[in-house]
N, C-alpha and C positions, 0 to 999 in steps of 0.2 A: 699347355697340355690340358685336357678337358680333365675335367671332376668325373668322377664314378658314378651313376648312376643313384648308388647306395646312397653317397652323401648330398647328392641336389634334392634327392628325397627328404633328406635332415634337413636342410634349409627351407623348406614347407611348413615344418612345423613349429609349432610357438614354442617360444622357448631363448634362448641367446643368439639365435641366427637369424632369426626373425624380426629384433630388436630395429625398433625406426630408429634412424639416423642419429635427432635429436638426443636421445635416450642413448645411443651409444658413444656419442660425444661426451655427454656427463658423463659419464662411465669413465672413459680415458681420462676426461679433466681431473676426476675426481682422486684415481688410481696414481694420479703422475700426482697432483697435491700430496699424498698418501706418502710416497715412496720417496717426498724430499722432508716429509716428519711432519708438517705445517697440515697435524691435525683441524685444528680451531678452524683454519682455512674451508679446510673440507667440509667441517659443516656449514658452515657458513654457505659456500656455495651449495652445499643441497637443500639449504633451506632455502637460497634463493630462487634456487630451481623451483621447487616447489612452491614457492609465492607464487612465481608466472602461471605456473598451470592453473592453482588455485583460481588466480584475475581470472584469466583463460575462462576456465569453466566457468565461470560467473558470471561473463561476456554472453556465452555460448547460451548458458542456461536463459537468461535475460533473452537473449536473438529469438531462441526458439518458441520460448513464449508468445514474444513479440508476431512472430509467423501463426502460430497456433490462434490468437487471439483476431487476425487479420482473417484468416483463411473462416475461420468457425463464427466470428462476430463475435462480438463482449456479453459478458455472461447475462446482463440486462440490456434492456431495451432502453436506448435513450432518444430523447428528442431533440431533432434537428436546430438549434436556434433560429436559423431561420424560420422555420416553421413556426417556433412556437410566436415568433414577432409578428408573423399574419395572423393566427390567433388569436391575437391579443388584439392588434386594428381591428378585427372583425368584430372582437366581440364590443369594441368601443363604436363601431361604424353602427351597430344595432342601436345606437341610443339606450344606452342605456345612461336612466335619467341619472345625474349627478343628485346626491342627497346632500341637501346645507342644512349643515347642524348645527342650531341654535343654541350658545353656551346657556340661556337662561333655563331654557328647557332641560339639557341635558345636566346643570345644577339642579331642578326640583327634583328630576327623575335621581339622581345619586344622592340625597337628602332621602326621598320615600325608601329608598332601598337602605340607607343606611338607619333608619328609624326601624323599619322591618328585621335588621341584623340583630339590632341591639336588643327589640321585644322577645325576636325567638332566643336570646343568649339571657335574656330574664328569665324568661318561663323554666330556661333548661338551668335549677340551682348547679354550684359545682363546675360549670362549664367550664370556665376561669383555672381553676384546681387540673385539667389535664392536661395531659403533657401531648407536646405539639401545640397546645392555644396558647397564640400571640392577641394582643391588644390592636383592633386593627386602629390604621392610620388612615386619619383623614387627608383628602387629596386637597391642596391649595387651591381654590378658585380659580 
C-alpha cells in the first residue's frame, strides 16, 4: 500500500528518517546490546564506532589536502633536482678555476688573525669578565 503523501514528505527531511544506513545500523546494534543489559558492551561499541569515523576523517582530511595541494601546487616553489643537477654541470662546465689551498699559507693567515684577536681583547680591559666570553681555542695544525 503506498504511503501518504504527508509522510514521504517526512522522510525528506533530516532527522531519524533520514538517517544513512550505517548510522542506523548502530542504532539497532546498539538498542538490542541495551535491551539484553550488556551496558559496558554498548559503549564499547560506540566508541568503536566512533574510532572509525574518527580514522575516516583523518583519511579523508589527509586525501583532500593531498588533492588541494596537487590541483593548487605547494605553497613554495621548489626546484626540480634535475634541474638543479645541470646547474651545477654548468656552472662547473664554465671553469671555474679550482682554488689549492696552501696549508702553510692558510697557518700564517690564522696566526695574523689570531695575534689580531688577542691585541684587540688587550686593548678592550674586562673583556674576559663578560658573560658570553669564552677563551678561544686554537685549531690543531
Amino acid at each position: 500500500m503506498p504511503r501518504p503523501a504527508t509522510e514521504r514528505v517526512k522522510d525528506a527531511r533530516p532527522g531519524p528518517a533520514s538517517v544513512p544506513d550505517a548510522l542506523r545500523q548502530i542504532q539497532v546494534s546498539a538498542r538490542a546490546l541495551l535491551d539484553e543489559g550488556q551496558v559496558e558492551e554498548t559503549w564499547q561499541y560506540f566508541l568503536s564506532a566512533l574510532e572509525a569515523v574518527l580514522v575516516q576523517n583523518r583519511d579523508l582530511t589527509w586525501l583532500v589536502a593531498k588533492l588541494r595541494r596537487a590541483y593548487r601546487g605547494t605553497q613554495s616553489e621548489r626546484l626540480d633536482p634535475g634541474q638543479l643537477s645541470l646547474r651545477f654541470e654548468a656552472l662547473v662546465a664554465e671553469g671555474t678555476a679550482a682554488v689549492e689551498i696552501d696549508p702553510e699559507t692558510e697557518a700564517q693567515e690564522d696566526a695574523a688573525l689570531d695575534r689580531e684577536i688577542e691585541r684587540a681583547e688587550q686593548e678592550r680591559p674586562g673583556a674576559a669578565d663578560q658573560p658570553g666570553h669564552h677563551p678561544r681555542r686554537r685549531r690543531a695544525g
